[in-house]
VEXDREN-2710 file (C-alpha; in Angstrom, 1 decimal):
% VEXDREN-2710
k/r/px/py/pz
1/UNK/3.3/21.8/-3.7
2/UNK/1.9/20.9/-7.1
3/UNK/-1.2/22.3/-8.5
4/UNK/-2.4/18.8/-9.9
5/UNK/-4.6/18.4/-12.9
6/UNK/-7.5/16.9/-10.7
7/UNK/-7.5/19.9/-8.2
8/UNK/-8.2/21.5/-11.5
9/UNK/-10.7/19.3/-12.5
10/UNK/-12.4/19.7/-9.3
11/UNK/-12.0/23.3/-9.0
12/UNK/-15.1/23.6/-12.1
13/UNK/-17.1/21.4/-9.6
14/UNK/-16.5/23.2/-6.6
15/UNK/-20.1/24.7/-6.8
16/UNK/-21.7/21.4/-6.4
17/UNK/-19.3/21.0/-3.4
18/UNK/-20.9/24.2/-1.7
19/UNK/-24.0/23.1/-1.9
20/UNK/-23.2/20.3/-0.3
21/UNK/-22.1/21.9/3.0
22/UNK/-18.3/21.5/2.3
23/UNK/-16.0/23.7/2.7
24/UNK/-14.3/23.4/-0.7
25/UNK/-11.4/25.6/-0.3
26/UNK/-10.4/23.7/2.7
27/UNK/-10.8/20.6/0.8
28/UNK/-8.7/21.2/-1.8
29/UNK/-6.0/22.0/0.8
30/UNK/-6.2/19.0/2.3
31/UNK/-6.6/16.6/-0.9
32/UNK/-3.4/18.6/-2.5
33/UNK/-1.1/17.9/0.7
34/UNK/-2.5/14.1/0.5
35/UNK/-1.4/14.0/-3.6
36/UNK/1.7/14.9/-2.2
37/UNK/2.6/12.7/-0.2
38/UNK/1.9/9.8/-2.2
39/UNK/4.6/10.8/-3.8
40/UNK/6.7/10.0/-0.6
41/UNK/5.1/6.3/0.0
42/UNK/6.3/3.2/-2.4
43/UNK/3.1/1.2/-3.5
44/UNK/2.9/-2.8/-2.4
45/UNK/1.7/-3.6/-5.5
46/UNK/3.6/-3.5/-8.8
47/UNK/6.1/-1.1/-6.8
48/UNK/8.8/0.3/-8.1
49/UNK/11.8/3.1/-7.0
50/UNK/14.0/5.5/-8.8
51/UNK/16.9/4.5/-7.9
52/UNK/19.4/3.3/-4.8
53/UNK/19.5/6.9/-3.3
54/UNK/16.8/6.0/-1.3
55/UNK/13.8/7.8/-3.8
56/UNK/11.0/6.5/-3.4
57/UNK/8.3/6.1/-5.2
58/UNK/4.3/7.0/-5.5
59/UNK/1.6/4.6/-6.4
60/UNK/0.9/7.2/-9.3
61/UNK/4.1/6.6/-10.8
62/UNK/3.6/2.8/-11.6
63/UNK/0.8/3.6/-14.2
64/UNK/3.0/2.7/-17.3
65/UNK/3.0/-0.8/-15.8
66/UNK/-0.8/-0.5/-15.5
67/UNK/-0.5/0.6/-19.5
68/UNK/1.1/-2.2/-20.8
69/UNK/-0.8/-4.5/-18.4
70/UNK/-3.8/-2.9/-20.2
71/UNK/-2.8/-3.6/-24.1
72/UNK/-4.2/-6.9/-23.3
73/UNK/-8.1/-5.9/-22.7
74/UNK/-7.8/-4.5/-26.5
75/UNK/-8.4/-8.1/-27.4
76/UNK/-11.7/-8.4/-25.5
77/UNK/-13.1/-4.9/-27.2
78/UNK/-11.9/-6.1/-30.7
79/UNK/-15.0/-8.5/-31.9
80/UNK/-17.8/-7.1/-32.9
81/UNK/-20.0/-9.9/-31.0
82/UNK/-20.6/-11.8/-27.9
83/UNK/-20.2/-8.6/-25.5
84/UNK/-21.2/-10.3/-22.8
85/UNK/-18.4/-13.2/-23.0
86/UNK/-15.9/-11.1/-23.8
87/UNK/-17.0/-7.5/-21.4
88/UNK/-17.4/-9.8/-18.7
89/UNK/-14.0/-11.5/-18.7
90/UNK/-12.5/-8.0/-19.4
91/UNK/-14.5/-6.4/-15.8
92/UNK/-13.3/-9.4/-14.3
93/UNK/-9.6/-8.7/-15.1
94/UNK/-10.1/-5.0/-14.6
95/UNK/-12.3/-5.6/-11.0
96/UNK/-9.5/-8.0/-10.0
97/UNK/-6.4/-5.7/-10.6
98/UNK/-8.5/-2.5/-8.9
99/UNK/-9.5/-4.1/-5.7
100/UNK/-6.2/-6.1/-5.0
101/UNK/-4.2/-2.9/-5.2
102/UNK/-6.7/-1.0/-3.4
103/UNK/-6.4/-3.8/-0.7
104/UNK/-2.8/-3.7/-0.5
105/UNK/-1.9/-0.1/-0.7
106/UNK/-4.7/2.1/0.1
107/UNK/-6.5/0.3/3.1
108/UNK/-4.0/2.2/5.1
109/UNK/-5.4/5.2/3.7
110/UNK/-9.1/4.4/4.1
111/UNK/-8.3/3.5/7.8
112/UNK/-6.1/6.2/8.7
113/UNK/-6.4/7.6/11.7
114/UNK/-3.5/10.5/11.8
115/UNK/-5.1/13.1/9.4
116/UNK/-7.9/13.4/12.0
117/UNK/-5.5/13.8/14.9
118/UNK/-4.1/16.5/13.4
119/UNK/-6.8/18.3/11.3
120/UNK/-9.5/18.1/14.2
121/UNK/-7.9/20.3/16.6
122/UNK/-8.2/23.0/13.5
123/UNK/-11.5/24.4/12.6
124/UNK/-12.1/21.4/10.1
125/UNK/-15.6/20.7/9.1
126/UNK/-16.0/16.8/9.9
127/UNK/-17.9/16.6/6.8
128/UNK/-14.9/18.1/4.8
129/UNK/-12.5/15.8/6.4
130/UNK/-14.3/12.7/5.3
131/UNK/-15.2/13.9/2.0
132/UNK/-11.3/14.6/1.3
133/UNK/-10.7/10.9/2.1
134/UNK/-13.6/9.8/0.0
135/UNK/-12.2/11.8/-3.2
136/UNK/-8.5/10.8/-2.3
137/UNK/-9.1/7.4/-2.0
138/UNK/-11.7/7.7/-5.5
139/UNK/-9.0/9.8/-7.5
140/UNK/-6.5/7.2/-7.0
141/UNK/-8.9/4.4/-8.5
142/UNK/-10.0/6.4/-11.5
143/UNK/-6.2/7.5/-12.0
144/UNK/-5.5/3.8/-11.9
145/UNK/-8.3/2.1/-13.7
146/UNK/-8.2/4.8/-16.2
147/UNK/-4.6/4.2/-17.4
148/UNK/-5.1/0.2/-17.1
149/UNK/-8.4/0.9/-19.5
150/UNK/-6.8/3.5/-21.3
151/UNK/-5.8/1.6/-24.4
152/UNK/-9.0/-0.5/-25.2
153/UNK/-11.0/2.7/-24.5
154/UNK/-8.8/4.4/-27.4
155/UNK/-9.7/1.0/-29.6
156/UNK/-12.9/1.1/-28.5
157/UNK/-13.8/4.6/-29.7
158/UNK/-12.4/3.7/-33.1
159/UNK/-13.5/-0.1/-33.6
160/UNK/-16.9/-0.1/-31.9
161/UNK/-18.2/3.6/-32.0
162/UNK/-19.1/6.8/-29.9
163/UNK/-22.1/4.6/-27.9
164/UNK/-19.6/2.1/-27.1
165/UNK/-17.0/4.5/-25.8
166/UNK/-19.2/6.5/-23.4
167/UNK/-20.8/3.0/-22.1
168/UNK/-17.5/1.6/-21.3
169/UNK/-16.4/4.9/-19.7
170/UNK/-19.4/5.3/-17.7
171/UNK/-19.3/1.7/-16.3
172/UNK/-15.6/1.9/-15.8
173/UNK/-16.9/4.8/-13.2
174/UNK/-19.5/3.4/-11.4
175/UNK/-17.1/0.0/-10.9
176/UNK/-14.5/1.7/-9.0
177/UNK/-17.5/3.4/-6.9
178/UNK/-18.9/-0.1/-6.4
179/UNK/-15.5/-1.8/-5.4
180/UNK/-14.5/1.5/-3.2
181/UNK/-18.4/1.0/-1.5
182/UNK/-18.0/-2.8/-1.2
183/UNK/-14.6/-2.5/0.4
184/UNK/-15.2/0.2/2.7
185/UNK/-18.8/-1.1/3.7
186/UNK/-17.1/-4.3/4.9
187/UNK/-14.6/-2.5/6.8
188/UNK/-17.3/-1.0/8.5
189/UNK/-19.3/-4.0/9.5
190/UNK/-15.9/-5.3/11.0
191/UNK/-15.4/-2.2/12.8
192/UNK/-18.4/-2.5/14.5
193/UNK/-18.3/-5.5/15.9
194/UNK/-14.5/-5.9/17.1
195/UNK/-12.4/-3.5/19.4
196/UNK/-8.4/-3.0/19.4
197/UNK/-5.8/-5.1/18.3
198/UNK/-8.2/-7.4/17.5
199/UNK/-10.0/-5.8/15.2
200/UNK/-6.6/-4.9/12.9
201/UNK/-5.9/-8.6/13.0
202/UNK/-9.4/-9.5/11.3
203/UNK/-8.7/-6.3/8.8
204/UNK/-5.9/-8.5/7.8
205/UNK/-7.6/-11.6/7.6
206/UNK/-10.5/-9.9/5.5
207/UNK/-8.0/-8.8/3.1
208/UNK/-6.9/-12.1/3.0
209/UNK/-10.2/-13.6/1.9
210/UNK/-11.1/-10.5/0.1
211/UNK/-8.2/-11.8/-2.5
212/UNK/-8.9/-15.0/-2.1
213/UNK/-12.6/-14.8/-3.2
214/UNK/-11.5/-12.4/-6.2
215/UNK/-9.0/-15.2/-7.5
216/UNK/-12.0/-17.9/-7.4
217/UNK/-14.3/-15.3/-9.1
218/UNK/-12.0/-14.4/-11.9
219/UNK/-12.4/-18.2/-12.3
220/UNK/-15.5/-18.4/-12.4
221/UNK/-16.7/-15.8/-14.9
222/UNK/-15.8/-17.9/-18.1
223/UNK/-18.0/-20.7/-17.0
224/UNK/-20.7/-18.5/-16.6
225/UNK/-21.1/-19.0/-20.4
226/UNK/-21.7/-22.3/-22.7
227/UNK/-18.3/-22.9/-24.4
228/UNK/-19.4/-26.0/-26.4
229/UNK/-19.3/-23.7/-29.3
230/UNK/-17.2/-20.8/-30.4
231/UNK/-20.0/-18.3/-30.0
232/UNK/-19.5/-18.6/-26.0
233/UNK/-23.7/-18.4/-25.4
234/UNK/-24.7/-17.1/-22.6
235/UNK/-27.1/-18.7/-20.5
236/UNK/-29.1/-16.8/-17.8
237/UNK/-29.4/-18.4/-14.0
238/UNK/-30.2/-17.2/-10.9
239/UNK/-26.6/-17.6/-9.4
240/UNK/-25.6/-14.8/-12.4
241/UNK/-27.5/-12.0/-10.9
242/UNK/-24.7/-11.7/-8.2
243/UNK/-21.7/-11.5/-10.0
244/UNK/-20.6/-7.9/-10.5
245/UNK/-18.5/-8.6/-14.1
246/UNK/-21.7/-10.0/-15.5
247/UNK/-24.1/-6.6/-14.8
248/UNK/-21.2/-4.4/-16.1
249/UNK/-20.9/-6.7/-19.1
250/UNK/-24.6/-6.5/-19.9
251/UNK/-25.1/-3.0/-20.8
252/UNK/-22.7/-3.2/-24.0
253/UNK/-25.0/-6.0/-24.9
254/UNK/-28.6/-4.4/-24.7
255/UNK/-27.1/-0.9/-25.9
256/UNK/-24.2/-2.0/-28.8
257/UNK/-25.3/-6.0/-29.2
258/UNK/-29.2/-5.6/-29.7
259/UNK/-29.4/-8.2/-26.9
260/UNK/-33.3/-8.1/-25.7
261/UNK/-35.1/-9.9/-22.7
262/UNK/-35.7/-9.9/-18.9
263/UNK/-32.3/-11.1/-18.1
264/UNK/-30.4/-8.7/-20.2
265/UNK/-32.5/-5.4/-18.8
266/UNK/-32.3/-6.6/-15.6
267/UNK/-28.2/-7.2/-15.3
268/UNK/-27.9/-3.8/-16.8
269/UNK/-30.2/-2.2/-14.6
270/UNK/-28.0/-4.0/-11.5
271/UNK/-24.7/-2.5/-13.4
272/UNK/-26.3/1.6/-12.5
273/UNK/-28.6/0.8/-9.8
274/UNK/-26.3/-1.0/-6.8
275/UNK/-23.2/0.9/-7.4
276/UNK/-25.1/4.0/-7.1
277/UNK/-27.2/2.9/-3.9
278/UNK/-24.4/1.8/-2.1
279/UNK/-22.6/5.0/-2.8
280/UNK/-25.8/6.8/-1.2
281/UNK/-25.6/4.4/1.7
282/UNK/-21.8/5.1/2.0
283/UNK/-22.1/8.8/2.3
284/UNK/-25.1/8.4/4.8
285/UNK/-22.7/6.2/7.2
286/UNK/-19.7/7.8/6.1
287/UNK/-19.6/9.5/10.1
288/UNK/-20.8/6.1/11.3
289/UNK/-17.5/5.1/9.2
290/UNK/-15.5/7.4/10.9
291/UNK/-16.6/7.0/14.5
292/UNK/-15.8/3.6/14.4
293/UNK/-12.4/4.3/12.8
294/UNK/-11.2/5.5/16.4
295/UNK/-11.3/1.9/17.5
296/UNK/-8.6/1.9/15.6
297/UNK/-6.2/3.5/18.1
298/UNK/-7.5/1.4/21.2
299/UNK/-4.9/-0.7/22.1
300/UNK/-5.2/-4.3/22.8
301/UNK/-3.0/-7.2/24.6
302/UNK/-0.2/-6.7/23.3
303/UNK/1.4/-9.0/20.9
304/UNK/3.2/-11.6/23.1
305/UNK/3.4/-15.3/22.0
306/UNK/2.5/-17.4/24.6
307/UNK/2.5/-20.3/23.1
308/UNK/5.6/-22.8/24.1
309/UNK/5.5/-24.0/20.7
310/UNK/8.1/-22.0/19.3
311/UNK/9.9/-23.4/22.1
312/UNK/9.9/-26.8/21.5
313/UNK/10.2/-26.7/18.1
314/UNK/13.4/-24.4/18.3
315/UNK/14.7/-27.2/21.2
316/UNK/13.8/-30.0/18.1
317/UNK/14.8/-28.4/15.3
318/UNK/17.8/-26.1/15.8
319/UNK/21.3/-26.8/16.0
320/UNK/22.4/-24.3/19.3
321/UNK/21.3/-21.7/20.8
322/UNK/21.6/-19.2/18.7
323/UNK/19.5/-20.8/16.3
324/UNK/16.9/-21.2/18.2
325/UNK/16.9/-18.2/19.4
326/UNK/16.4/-16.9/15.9
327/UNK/13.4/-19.2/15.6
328/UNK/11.7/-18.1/17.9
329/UNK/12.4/-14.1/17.3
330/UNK/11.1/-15.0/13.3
331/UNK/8.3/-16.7/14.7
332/UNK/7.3/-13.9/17.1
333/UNK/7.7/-11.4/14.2
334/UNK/5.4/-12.9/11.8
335/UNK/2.7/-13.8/14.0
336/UNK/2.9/-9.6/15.2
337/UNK/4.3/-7.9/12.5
338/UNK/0.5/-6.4/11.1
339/UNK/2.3/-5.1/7.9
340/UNK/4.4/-8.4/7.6
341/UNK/1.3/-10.3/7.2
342/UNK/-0.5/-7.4/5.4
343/UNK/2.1/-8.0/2.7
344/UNK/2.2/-11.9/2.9
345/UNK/-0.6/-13.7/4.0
346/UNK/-2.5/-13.0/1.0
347/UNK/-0.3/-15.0/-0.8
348/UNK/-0.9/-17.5/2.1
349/UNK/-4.5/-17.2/0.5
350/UNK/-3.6/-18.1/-3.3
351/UNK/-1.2/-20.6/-2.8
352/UNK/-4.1/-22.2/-0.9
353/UNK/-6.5/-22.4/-3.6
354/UNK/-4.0/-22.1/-6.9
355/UNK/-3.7/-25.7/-7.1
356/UNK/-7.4/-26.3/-6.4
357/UNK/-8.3/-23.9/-9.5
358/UNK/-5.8/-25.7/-12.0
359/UNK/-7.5/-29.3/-11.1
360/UNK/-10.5/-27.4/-11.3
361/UNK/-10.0/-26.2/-14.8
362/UNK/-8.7/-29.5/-15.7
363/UNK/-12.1/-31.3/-14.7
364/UNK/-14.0/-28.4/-16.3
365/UNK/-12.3/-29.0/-20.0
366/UNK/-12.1/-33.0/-19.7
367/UNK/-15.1/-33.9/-18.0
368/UNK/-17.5/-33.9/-14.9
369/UNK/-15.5/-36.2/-12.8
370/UNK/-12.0/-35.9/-11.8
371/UNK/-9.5/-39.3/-13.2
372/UNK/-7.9/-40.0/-9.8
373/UNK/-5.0/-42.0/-12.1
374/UNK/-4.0/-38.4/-13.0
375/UNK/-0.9/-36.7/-12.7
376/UNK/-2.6/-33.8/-11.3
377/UNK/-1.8/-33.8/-7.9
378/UNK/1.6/-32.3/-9.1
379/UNK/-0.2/-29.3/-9.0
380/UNK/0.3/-29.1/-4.9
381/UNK/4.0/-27.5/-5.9
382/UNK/2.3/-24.4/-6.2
383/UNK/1.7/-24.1/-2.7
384/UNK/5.3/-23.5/-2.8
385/UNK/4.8/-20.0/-4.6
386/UNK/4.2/-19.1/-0.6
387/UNK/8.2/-19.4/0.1
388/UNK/9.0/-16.9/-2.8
389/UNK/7.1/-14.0/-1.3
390/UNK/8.0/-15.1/2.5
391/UNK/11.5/-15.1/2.0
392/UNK/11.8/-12.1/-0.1
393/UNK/9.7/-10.0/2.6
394/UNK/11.2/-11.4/5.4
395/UNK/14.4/-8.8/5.2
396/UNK/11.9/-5.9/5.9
397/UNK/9.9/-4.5/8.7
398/UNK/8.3/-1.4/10.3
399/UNK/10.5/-2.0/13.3
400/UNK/13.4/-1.7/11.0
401/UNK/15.5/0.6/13.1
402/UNK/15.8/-2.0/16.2
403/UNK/18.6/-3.8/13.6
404/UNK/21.1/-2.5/15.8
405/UNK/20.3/-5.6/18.5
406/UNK/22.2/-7.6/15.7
407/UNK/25.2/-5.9/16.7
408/UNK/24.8/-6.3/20.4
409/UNK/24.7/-10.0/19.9
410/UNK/28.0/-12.0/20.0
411/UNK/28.0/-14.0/16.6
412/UNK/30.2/-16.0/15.1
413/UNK/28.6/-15.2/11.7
414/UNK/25.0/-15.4/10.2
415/UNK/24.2/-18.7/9.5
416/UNK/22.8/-19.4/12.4
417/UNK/20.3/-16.3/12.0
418/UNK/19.2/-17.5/8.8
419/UNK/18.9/-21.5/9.9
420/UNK/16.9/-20.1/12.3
421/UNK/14.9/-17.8/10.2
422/UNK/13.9/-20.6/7.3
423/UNK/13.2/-23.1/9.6
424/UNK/10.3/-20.5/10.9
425/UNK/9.2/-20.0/7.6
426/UNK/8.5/-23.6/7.0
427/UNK/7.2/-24.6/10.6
428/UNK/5.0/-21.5/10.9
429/UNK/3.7/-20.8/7.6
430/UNK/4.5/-24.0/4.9
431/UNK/4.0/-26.8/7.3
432/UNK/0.2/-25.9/7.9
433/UNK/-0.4/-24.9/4.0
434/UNK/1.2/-28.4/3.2
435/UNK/-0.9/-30.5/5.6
436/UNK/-4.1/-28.5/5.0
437/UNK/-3.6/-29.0/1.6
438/UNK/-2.1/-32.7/1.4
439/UNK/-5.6/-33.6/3.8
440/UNK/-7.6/-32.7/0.5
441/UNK/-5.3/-34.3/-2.5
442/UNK/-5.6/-37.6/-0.1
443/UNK/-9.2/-37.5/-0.6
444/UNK/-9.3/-36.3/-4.4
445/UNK/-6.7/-39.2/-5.3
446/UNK/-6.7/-41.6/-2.9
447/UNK/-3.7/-42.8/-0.5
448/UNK/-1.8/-43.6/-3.6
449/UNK/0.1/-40.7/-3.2
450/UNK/1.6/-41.0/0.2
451/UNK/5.0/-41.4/-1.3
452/UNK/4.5/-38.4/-3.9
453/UNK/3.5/-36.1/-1.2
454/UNK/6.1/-37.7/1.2
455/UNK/8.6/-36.1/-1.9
456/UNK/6.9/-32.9/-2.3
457/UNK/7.4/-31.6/1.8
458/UNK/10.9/-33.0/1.2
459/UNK/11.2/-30.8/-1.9
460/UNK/9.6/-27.5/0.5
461/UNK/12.9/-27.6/2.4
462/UNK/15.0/-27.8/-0.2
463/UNK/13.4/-25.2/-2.7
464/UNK/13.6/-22.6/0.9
465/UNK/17.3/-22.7/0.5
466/UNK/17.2/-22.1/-2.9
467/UNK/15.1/-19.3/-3.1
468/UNK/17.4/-17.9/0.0
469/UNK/20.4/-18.5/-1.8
470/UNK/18.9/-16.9/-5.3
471/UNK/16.6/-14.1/-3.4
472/UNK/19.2/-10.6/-2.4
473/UNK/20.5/-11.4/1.0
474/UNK/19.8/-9.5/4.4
475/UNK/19.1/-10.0/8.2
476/UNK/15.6/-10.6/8.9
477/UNK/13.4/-7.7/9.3
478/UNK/16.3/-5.0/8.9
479/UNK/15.2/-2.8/6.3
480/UNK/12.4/-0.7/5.7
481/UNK/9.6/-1.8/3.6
482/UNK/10.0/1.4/1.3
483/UNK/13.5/-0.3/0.6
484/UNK/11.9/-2.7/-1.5
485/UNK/12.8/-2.9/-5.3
486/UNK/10.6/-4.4/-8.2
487/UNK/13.3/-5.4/-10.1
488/UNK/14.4/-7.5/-6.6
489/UNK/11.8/-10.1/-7.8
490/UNK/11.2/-9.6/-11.4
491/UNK/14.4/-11.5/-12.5
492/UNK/15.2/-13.5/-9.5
493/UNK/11.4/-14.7/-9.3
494/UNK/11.1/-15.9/-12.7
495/UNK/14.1/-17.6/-12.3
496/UNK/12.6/-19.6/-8.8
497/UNK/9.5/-19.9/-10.7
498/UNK/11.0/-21.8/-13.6
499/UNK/13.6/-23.8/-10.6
500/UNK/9.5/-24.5/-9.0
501/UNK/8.4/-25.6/-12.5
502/UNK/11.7/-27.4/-12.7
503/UNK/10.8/-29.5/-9.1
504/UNK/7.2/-30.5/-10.3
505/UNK/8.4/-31.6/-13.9
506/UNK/11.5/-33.7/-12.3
507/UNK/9.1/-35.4/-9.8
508/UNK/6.7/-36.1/-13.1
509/UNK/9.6/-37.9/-14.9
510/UNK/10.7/-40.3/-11.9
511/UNK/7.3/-41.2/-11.1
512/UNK/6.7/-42.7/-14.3
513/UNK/8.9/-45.6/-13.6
514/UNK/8.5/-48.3/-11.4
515/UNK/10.1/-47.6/-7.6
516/UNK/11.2/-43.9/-9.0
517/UNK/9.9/-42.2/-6.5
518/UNK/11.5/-43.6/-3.6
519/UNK/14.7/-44.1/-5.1
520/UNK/13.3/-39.6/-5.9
521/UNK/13.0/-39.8/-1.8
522/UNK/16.5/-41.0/-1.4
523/UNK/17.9/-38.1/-3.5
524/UNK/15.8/-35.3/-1.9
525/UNK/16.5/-36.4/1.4
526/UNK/20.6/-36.1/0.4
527/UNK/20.2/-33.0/-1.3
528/UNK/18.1/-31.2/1.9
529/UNK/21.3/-32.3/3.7
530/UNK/23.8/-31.0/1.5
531/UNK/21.7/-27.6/0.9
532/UNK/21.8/-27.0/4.2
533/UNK/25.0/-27.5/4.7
534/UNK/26.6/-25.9/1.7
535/UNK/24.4/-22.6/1.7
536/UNK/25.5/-21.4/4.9
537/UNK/28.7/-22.9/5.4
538/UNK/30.6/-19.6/4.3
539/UNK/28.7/-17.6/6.4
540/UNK/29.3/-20.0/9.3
541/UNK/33.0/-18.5/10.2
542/UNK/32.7/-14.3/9.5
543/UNK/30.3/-12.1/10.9
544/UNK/27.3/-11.0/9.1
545/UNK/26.9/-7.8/7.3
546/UNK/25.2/-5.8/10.1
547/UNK/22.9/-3.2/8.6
548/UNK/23.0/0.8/9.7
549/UNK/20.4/2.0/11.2
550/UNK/18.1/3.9/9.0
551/UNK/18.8/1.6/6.0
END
């Protein structure tokens, strides 16, 4: 195995260790064989792999994506001025990035039960164990935030001086210690309180709104500050003193800006004192923590779909048998596929309140009151975003190897599997989005736009297939999720982003004359019917590629 630079790093620490009852040889053991198998696990976000030989690869090994992600903070450590406008926007960026990757590919770490199951019938100090997973967990946020910070620390140093620097650096530490708290803290209030099955369903749901409520915040940083001018002023409120990028913003201010008052010492003060506190209170209930992980493992009713929905709507809505049978297997598999939805529903989350934050910016820049005469109801299309990740993710699963039922069943060909499959997607996860959403553009604008909404869910349909058609093809859930490719989405989704953008603007145009948007209804409706017709008519009379098991 590799002797890592941090084992290094740690091994001139290993006194402190000692003295606080660990057994540090051990723990270098375990944190080394832990750094090695990252190596072995693809990362949800930003993830990448070598090549098609099946390498996979580590969340480590996406840092130069975090690098040139990073050039962009340089702009915010540039000025010489305003540190709190521009330090706060830049801990916003940098807290948003950290705690959406550590949601999506290290909560399985954090709540992992197998290390125990194996260490703990060794002689293992409990106290070892957990602080391996602490540092393990810790390393990888440095590791991360470090290279994402890397390049406007380097400015930093240069443009703004030595004090600067080690300010940035310091606070840079003690936010990963306050998101890795934060996120682990909450964990542990859920653990406590729900049992089983159950309780990994809410983990999911948490993460959901834990993404959610970063996405609003990121919003809500800039108007923290009076933009009337270019100066951005800043002007102190309650409500301020509990938003994390603003106390790691006001250190650079009282230290490098020769800000002075109550409200400036304070927020600084926040910046050391909570992050630190809550690390103290995580260490004191790390056992608690890991107690309550064994929940975990208690297993709950299991995942069966009682509802006769799916059944009904499959008798409604599909062609034969087969494709209702489809329906209701792509149904079942959402609602209990934990790292389906692990992977999905936050976008389930932001395609929720993306359109909400763009009418929300537009009232901010134009005025307290929102012109119902507006055009801005277009913005519901990004609900749509929701399709791009669904059909994309629906091809894998941690169940992968059962593909071989595919070849058991007598089909004609696949179309029916993917009829089935789409028509899922948009009963099970668009329809609600659309309606939920819809209920609240009705009230913004008024019942006005009946007819554009009316066009939008006939749109949803259509841009499905299209996405299908444009997205690589495979049977649903067939492949493992370590299968998954980066460059899979990075040119086919900028090209269904611009198609999306395409939608909304052609919808813009025809609703600017008179009748256009029912003659628009006319045409959408024809094209739904032709789409589904033309994009799986050829698969309609071969059979489907049937994947290997294993791939």
């Amino acid at each position: 195995m590799n002797d890592f630079w941090v084992l290094k790093l740690l091994d001139r620490l290993q006194g402190g260790f000692r003295r606080a009852g660990v057994d540090y040889k051990m723990l270098r053991s375990i944190l080394q064989v832990k750094l090695t198998m990252d190596g072995r696990r693809t990362p949800t976000v930003l993830g990448t792999q070598k090549g098609s030989q099946g390498s996979e690869g580590s969340p480590l090994r996406v840092q130069w994506i975090y690098l040139l992600l990073g050039l962009m903070l340089i702009l915010f450590v540039v000025p010489g001025s305003n540190y709190m406008l521009n330090m706060s926007v830049l801990f916003a960026v940098v807290m948003f990035m950290i705690t959406t990757t550590l949601i999506s590919d290290f909560s399985s770490v954090m709540l992992d039960l197998r290390d125990k199951n194996i260490l703990f019938s060794k002689p293992v100090d409990r106290r070892t164990l957990n602080m391996a997973k602490s540092l393990h967990v810790l390393i990888y946020l440095v590791t991360l935030t470090l290279t994402f910070t890397g390049p406007s620390l380097l400015v930093a140093l240069f443009k703004q001086g030595v004090l600067f620097f080690l300010v940035y650096a310091v606070e840079i530490l003690l936010m990963d210690c306050f998101i890795l708290v934060i996120t682990a803290l909450l964990y542990l209030l859920i653990l406590r309180v729900f049992d089983g099955e159950k309780l990994k369903d809410i983990i999911n749901y948490v993460q959901i709104i834990l993404s959610v409520g970063i996405a609003v915040g990121y919003q809500l940083v800039p108007r923290l500050f009076d933009m009337t001018d270019m100066t951005g002023s800043f002007q102190p409120a309650w409500w301020q003193y509990v938003i994390a990028p603003v106390w790691f913003a006001a250190p650079f201010e009282v230290l490098a800006g020769g800000g002075r008052g109550v409200d400036f010492n304070v927020l600084a003060a926040l910046s050391v004192i909570i992050p630190l506190v809550l690390l103290l209170a995580y260490i004191k209930l790390m056992p608690l923590f890991e107690r309550s992980l064994q929940k975990l493992a208690e297993q709950g009713a299991a995942g069966k779909d009682k509802s006769r929905y799916p059944g009904l709507l499959s008798g409604l809505l599909c062609r034969n048998k087969s494709e209702a049978m489809f329906f209701r297997f792509t149904w079942s598999m959402m609602r209990n596929e934990r790292d389906f939805k692990l992977k999905v529903y936050p976008t389930v989350g932001l395609s929720l309140i993306l359109p909400f934050i763009f009418i929300f910016n537009q009232v901010w820049t134009s005025g307290p009151s929102l012109n119902t005469e507006s055009k801005a109801y277009l913005f519901i299309y990004l609900c749509a975003l929701l399709l791009l990740t669904v059909v994309q993710m629906l091809r894998y699963s941690s169940s992968y190897k059962g593909a071989w039922v595919y070849k058991t069943i007598p089909l004609a060909g696949t179309a029916p599997v993917y009829r089935g499959m789409l028509k899922a997607v948009l009963l099970r996860l668009m329809l609600p989005l659309f309606v939920l959403e819809s209920a609240v553009f009705l009230w913004l604008f008024g019942a006005r736009i009946l007819p554009d909404l009316a066009a939008v869910m006939l749109a949803l349909p259509l841009y499905s297939v299209i996405c299908f058609r444009v997205l690589p093809q495979a049977l649903p859930f067939s492949e493992k999720y370590e299968a998954a490719k980066q460059k899979d989405f990075s040119v086919s989704g900028f090209v269904l982003l611009f198609i999306l953008m395409g939608l909304a603007g052609l919808h813009y145009i025809v609703s600017l004359f008179p009748f256009g948007i029912y003659i628009y209804l006319v045409i959408l409706a024809a094209a739904n019917v032709w789409a589904w017709r033309a994009a799986f008519s050829h698969e309609g009379s071969r059979p489907g590629q049937i994947p290997t098991l294993g791939a």
